[in-house]
C-alpha positions in Angstrom: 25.5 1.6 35.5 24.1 -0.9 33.1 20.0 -0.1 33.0 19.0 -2.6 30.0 18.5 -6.1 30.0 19.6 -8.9 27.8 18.2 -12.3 26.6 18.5 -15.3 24.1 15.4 -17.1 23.2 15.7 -20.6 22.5 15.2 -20.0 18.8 18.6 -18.0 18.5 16.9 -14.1 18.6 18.1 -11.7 20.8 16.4 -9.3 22.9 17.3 -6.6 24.3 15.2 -3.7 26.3 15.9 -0.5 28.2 13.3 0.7 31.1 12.5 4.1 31.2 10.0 5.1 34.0 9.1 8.2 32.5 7.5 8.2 29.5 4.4 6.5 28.8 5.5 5.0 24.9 7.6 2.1 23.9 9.8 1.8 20.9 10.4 -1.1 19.2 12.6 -2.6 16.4 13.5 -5.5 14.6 17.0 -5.7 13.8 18.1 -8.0 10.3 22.0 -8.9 10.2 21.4 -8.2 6.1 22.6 -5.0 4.8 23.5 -3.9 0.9 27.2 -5.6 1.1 25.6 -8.8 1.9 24.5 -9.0 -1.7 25.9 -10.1 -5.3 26.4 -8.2 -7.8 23.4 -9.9 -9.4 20.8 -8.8 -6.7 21.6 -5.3 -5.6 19.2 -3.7 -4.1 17.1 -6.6 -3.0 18.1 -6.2 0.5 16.2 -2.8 -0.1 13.4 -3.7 -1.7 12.6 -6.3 0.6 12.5 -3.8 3.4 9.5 -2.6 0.9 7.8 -5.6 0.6 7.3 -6.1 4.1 4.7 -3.4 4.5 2.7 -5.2 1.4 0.8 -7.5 3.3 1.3 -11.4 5.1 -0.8 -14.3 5.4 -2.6 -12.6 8.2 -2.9 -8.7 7.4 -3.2 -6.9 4.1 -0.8 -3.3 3.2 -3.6 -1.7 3.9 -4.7 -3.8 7.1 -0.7 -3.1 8.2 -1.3 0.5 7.6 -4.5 1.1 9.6 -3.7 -0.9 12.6 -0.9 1.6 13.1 -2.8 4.1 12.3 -5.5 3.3 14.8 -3.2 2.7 17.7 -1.5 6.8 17.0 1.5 5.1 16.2 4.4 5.5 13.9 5.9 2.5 12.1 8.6 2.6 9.6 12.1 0.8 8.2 15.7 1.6 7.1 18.3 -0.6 5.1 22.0 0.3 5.5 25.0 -1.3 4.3 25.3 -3.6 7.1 21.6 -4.3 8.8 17.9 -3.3 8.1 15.7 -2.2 10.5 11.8 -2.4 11.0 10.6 0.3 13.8 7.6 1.5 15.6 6.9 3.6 18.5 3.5 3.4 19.9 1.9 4.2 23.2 3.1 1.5 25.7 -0.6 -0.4 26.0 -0.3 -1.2 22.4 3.0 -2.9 22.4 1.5 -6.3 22.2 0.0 -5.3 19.1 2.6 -3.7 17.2 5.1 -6.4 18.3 2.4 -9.2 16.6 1.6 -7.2 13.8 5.8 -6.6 12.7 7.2 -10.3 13.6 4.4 -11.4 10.9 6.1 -8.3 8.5 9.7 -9.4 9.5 8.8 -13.6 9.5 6.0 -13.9 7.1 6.1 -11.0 4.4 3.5 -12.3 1.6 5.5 -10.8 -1.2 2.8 -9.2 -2.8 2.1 -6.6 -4.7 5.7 -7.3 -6.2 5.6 -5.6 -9.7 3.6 -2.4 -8.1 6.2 -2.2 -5.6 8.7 -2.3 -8.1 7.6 0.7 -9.9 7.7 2.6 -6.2 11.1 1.7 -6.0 12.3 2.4 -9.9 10.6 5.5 -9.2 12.2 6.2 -5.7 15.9 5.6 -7.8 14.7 7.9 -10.3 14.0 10.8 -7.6 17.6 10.3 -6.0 19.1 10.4 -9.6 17.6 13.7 -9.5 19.1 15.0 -6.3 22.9 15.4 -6.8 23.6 16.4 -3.5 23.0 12.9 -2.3 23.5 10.7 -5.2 27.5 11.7 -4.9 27.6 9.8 -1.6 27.0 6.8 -3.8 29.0 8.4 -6.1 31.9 8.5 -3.2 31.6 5.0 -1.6 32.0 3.6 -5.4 35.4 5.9 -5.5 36.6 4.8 -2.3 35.5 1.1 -2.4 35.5 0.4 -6.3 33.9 -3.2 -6.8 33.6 -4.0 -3.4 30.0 -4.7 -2.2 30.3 -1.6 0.3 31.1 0.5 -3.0 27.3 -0.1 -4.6 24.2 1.9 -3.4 22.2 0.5 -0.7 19.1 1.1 -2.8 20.1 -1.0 -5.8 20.0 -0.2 -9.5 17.1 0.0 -12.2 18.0 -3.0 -13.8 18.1 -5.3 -10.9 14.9 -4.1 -9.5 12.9 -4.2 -12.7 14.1 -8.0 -13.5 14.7 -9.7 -10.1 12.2 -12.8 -9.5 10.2 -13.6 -6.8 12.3 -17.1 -6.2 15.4 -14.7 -5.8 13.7 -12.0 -3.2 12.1 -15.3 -1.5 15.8 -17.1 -1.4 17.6 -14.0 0.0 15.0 -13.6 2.7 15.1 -17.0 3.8 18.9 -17.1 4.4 19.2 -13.8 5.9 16.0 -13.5 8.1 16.8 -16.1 10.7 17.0 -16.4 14.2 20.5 -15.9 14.8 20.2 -13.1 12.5 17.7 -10.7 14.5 17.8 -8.6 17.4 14.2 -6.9 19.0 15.1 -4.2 20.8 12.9 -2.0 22.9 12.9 1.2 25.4 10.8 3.1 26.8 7.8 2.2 29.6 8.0 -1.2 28.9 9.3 -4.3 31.4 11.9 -6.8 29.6 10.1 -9.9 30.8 7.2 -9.0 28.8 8.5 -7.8 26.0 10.2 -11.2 25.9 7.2 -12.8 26.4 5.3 -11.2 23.1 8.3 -11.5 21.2 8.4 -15.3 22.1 4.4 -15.5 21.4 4.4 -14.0 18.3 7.5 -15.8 16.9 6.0 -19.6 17.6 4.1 -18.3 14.2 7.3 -18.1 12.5 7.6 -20.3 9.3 9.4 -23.8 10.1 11.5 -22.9 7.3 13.8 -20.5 8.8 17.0 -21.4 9.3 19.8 -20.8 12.3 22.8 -19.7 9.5 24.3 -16.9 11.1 25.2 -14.0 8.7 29.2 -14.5 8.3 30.7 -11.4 6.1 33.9 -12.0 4.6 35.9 -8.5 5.8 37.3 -6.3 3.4 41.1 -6.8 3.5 42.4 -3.9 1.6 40.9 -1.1 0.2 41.6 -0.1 -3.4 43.6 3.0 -4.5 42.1 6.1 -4.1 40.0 7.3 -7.3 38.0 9.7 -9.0 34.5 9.7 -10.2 32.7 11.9 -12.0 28.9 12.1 -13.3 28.2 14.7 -15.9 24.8 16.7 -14.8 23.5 20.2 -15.6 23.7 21.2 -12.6 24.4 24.6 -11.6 26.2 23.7 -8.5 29.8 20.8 -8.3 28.6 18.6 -5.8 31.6 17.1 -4.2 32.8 14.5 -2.1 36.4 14.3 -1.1 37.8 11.9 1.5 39.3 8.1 2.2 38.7 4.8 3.7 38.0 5.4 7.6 38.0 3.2 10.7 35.9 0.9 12.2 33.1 1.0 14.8 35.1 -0.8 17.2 38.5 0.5 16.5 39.1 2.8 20.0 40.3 6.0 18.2 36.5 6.3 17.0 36.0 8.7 19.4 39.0 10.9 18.2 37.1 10.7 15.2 33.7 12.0 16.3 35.5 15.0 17.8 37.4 15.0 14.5 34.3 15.4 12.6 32.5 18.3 15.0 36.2 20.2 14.4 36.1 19.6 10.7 33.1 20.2 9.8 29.8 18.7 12.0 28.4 22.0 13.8 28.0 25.7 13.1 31.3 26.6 14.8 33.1 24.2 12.3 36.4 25.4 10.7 34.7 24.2 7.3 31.4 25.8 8.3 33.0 28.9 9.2 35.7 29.3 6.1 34.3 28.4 3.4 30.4 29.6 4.4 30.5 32.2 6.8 33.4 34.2 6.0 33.5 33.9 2.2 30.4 33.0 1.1 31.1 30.1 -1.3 28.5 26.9 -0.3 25.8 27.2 1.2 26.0 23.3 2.2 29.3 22.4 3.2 30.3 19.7 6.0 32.3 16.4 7.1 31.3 13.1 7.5 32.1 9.9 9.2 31.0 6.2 8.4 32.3 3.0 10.0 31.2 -0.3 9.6 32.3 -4.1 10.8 35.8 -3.6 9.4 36.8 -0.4 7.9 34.6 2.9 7.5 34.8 6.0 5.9 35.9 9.5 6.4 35.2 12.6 3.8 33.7 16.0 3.0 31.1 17.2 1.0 30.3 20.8 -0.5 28.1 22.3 -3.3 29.5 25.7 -4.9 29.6 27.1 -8.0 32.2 27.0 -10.9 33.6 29.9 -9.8 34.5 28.7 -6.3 35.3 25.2 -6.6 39.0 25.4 -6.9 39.2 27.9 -3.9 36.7 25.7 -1.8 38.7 22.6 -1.8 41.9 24.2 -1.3 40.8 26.1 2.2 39.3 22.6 2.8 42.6 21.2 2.1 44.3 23.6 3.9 41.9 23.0 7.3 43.1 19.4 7.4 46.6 19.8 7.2 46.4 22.9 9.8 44.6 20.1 12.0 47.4 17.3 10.9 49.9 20.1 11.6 48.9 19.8 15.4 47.3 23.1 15.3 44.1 22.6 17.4 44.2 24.8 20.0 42.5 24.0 23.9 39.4 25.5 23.5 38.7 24.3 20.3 39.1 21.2 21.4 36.8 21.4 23.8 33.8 23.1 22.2 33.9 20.0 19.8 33.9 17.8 23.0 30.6 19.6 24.5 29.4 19.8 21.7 30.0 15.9 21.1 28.9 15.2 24.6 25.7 17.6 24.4 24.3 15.9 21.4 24.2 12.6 23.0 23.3 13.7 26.0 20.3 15.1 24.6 19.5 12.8 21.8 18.8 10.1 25.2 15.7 11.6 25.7 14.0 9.7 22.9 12.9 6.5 23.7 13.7 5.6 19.3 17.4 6.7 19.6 17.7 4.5 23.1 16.1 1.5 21.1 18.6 2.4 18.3 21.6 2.3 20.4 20.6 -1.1 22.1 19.8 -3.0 18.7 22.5 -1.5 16.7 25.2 -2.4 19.1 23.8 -5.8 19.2 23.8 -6.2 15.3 27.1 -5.1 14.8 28.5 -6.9 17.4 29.7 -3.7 18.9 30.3 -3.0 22.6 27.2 -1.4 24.4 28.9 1.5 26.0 26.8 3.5 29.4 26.3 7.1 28.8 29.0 7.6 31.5 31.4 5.4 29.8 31.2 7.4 26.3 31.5 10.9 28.4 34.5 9.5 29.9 36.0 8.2 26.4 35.2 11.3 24.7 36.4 13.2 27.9 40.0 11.1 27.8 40.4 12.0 24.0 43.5 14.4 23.7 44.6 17.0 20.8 47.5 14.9 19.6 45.1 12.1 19.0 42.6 14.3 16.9 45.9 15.6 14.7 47.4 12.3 14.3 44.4 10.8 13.1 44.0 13.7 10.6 47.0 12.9 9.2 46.5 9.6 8.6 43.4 9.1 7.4 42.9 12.8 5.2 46.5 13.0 4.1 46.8 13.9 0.2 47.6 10.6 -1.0 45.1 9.0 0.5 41.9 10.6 -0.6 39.4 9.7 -3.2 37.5 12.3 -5.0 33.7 12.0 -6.6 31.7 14.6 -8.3 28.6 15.6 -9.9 28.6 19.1 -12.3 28.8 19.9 -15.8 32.5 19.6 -16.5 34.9 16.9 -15.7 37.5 19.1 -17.4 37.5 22.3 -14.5 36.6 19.8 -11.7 39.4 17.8 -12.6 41.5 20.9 -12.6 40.7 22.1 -9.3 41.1 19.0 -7.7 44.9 19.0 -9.2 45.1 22.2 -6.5 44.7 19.5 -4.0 45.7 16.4 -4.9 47.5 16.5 -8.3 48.3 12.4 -7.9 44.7 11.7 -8.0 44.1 14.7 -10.8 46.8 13.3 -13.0 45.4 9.8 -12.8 42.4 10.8 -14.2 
């Protein structure tokens, strides 16, 4: 049964809100159709560093005006950028919507820009702390392998040497075209009624500047993906962080589902045959799991462990060897459907929090994605069967397909270990 409600405003925005009797807080968000692969080459990271700049102040509040407002009302207020949308959140205690709805249209309508060169120096700084962190810079490292020059390829939080020279006539320009009516979605849940929460969304956006536009946020999609490849990044690391996978599917593609369950098989839960081959039983990673990504058009599939020298070429063949055993048809019943509790249980119990409610109303909205009920998904995920799971293994994790990105001290022994895998990709290198 559908229990959210829907509505256009005149100006273009949507909104979108979910009732939920029995909790006393509201959470909020403002979703912005602009994401890293909306950007040029020239400006990567701005979509970033805007989602910065909004907390430094508008004509009407100061940063640290911003900051103690939320403060004062016990709330939380935050933001995210993505490759496809960026997000401005708050959850609050419900009387005190009104506020924090006034208070983050001006952040999302009206940012001042100031404090631009400070802010700079947060972000150069914030790069510089994820160059130190290998386990998370080869994700970067992995979407550059596995998309090459398209935008999805770069990382969403830019590069030094845009951030340090972009001009406030570009940052202005990009959030001009890209934060427009059309463009935004306010979503809501919690104890909150939709009629009001479109009334002080429609209040506090008649103070939007006259400026703003109606272009609505056309991407071009990505029509083929590039050969898989390798990258490496030479670091003293004591561990080889890796990254091995291929171009996915996308969020609206109907054998997503197979590829949840796919994930929570591979390598998403404690039970996990990567979990439990590679960790448990031999002892070689301590952080080892799968992943899944999809965006507007295509997505992305892969794994990730850390392990020493010593184990790397043994890791990534058991890994290897789990796929294919999955691709084989090999998934037995059970297995099967732990991963679909498991699946089932985590959304089940993630619906208790009036954020992830909001998230799952605005995100579906901003990616044009179909808003699914709970009993919907547990039927999808219900209907998925173990041929399905395989098949899709087999497509999207077979040998030829996969991309490779790593971060350790020798390109020499990774490269040779990865040859135990995929000796195409090896050999190319």
């Amino acid at each position: 049964m559908q229990n959210w409600t829907l509505s256009e405003l005149d100006s273009g925005e949507r909104v979108i809100s979910e009732r939920l009797g029995h909790v006393r807080s509201a959470a909020v968000g403002y979703w912005i159709g602009a994401g890293s692969r909306d950007e040029q080459p020239g400006e990567a990271g701005v979509t970033h560093f805007i989602e910065h700049l909004l907390f430094k102040g508008t004509p009407r509040y100061s940063a640290l005006e911003i900051a103690e407002i939320f403060d004062g009302l016990g709330g939380e207020l935050n933001a995210a950028t993505s490759r496809e949308h960026t997000l401005v959140y708050a959850r609050v205690p419900e009387h005190h919507l009104e506020t924090a709805v006034e208070v983050m249209s001006d952040m999302v309508f009206q940012p001042a820009f100031a404090e631009l060169d400070a802010e700079r120096e947060v972000v150069l700084e914030e790069i510089a702390m994820y160059e130190d962190a290998p386990q998370e810079l080869v994700h970067d490292l992995f979407a550059d392998a596995v998309f090459g020059d398209h935008p999805l390829g770069r990382p969403v939080i830019g590069t030094a040497e845009v951030i340090s020279t972009i001009p406030r006539e570009a940052i202005s320009h990009y959030h001009g075209a890209m934060y427009v009516p059309a463009n935004i979605v306010v979503a809501a849940a919690g104890d909150v009624e939709h009629e009001r929460v479109v009334e002080l969304v429609s209040r506090a956006l008649e103070r939007r500047a006259a400026e703003n536009g109606t272009h609505v946020n056309v991407r071009p999609p990505l029509v083929q993906a590039p050969p898989p490849q390798l990258r490496f990044q030479r670091k003293d690391t004591e561990q080889y962080h890796v990254c091995l996978g291929a171009t996915g599917i996308s969020r609206s593609d109907r054998r997503r589902f197979a590829a949840s369950i796919l994930d929570a098989i591979l390598g998403g839960s404690a039970s996990s045959r990567l979990f439990q081959e590679i960790r448990e039983k031999r002892g070689m990673a301590y952080a080892v799991y799968s992943f899944v990504s999809q965006y507007t058009d295509t997505g992305q599939i892969g794994i990730y462990l850390g392990t020493r020298e010593d184990n790397l070429g043994d890791a990534l063949v058991i890994a290897a060897e789990q796929i294919a055993d999955i691709a084989a048809g090999n998934l037995p019943a059970r297995e099967l459907e732990r991963a679909k509790e498991n699946l089932k249980g985590r959304i089940l119990l993630s619906m208790e929090s009036t954020s992830t409610r909001m998230n799952r109303l605005g995100k579906s909205l901003i990616t044009d994605s179909e808003l699914l009920s709970l009993d919907r998904i547990v039927a999808e995920i219900d209907a998925v069967e173990a041929e399905s799971v395989c098949d899709l293994a087999g497509a999207l994790l077979a040998p030829e397909r996969l991309s490779a990105a790593c971060i350790g001290p020798s390109q020499e022994r990774f490269v040779a270990a990865l040859a135990r895998v995929t000796p195409e990709l090896a050999a190319a290198a």
